[in-house]
C-alpha positions, 0 to 999 in steps of 0.5 A: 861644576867643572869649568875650562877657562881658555886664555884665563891669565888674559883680562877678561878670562882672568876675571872668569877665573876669579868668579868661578873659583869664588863660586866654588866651581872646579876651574881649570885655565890656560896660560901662554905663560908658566905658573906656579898653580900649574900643576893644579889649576893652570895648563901652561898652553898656546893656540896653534891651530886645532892640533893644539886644540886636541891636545889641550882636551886631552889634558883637560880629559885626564882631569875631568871627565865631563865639562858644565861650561867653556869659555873661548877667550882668545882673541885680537885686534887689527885695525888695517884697512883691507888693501893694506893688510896682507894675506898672513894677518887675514889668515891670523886674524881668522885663525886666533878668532873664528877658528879656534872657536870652531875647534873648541866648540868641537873638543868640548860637545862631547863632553858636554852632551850627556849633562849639558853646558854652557859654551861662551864666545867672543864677538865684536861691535864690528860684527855689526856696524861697520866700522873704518879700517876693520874688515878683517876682525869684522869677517872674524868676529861675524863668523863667530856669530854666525857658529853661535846660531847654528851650533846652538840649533844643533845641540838645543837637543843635548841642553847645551848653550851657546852664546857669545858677547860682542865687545866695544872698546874694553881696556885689556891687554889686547887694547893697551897700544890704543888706551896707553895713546890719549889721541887714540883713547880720546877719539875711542871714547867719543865712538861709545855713545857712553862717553868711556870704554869698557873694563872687564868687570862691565862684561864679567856680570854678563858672561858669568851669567851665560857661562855659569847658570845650569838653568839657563835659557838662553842661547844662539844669542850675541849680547852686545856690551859696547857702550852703544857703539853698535846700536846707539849715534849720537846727536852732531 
């Protein structure tokens, strides 16, 4: 199985790294920063609109020639109310979330369609629920789901899946201003119905099994792994 992990070097990818190569799967990651492994498993890479994207793909083609599964793990957060968020951070927030999926999505079919795949994506909570102060995520992360369906329906037909995971709160690197403040982590804690929030290894069992099982029928599915923040209120 060849496995193309991007932003393997974050939480939640480098957890995706660690269960592919411990299955034994040919993986192949991206990193903002330089690594000593890149030559071998690591491409030294940073999204900067589909430009980026092809060239990526090209260098992932000059190693493999097909792909078994893709995962998209990209992402970030901002939490701003929408009048007071301007039209860069609207156009970025769209850009690191919804598009990247799109030009991903786009690379990684043709080398999926003679054998098939799994394509992973990532959502939100806010997708879902409304929540204060995330109008921007929330039209990001809801476009996501929305490309899930429909390319899923499209590529049924080449046995491709395409699913997504919609997170809550997960303690990474893209979370680590509003964890490292215990006011913030605090009032983040009582939105989860679970009382806490998540870690990557509480998405890693799920993701694993979307992104690595080559039997799988699942698909155009979001799976909401957020601590019941979603779907769940609690009693007053």
């Amino acid at each position: 199985m060849n496995v193309l992990i991007i932003n393997g070097s974050g939480s939640i990818g480098s957890e995706l790294v660690k269960v592919s190569k411990k299955r034994g799967y040919n993986t192949i990651y991206t990193s903002k920063t330089k690594s000593e492994n890149h030559s071998k498993t690591c491409i030294h890479w940073n999204y900067d609109g589909s430009n980026s994207v092809k060239e990526l793909f090209k260098e992932v083609k000059s190693r493999f020639s097909e792909l078994s599964a893709v995962a998209n793990c990209l992402g970030s957060i901002l939490i701003k109310p929408g009048h007071l968020t301007s039209e860069a951070e609207f156009d970025h927030t769209l850009d690191i979330n919804l598009k990247s999926s799109f030009y991903i999505l786009k690379e990684a079919i043709p080398m999926m369609r003679k054998n098939g795949g799994n394509i992973l994506f990532f959502s939100s909570a806010a997708a879902k629920i409304g929540l204060v102060n995330h109008e921007a995520i929330a039209a990001a992360k809801s476009g996501v789901e929305g490309l899930v369906k429909s390319a899923a329906a499209t590529y049924a037909k080449n046995n491709i899946t395409i699913n997504a995971l919609a997170l809550g709160l997960v303690e990474s690197n893209l979370s680590k201003n509003m964890v490292s403040n215990p006011i913030s982590l605090e009032m983040s804690k009582k939105m989860h119905s679970l009382g806490r929030i998540g870690s990557p290894q509480s998405v890693i069992k799920v993701a694993g099994e979307l992104l690595y099982n080559t039997d799988s029928w699942i698909t155009g599915t979001t799976f909401r792994i957020d601590g019941g923040l979603s779907t769940t209120k609690l009693a007053s």
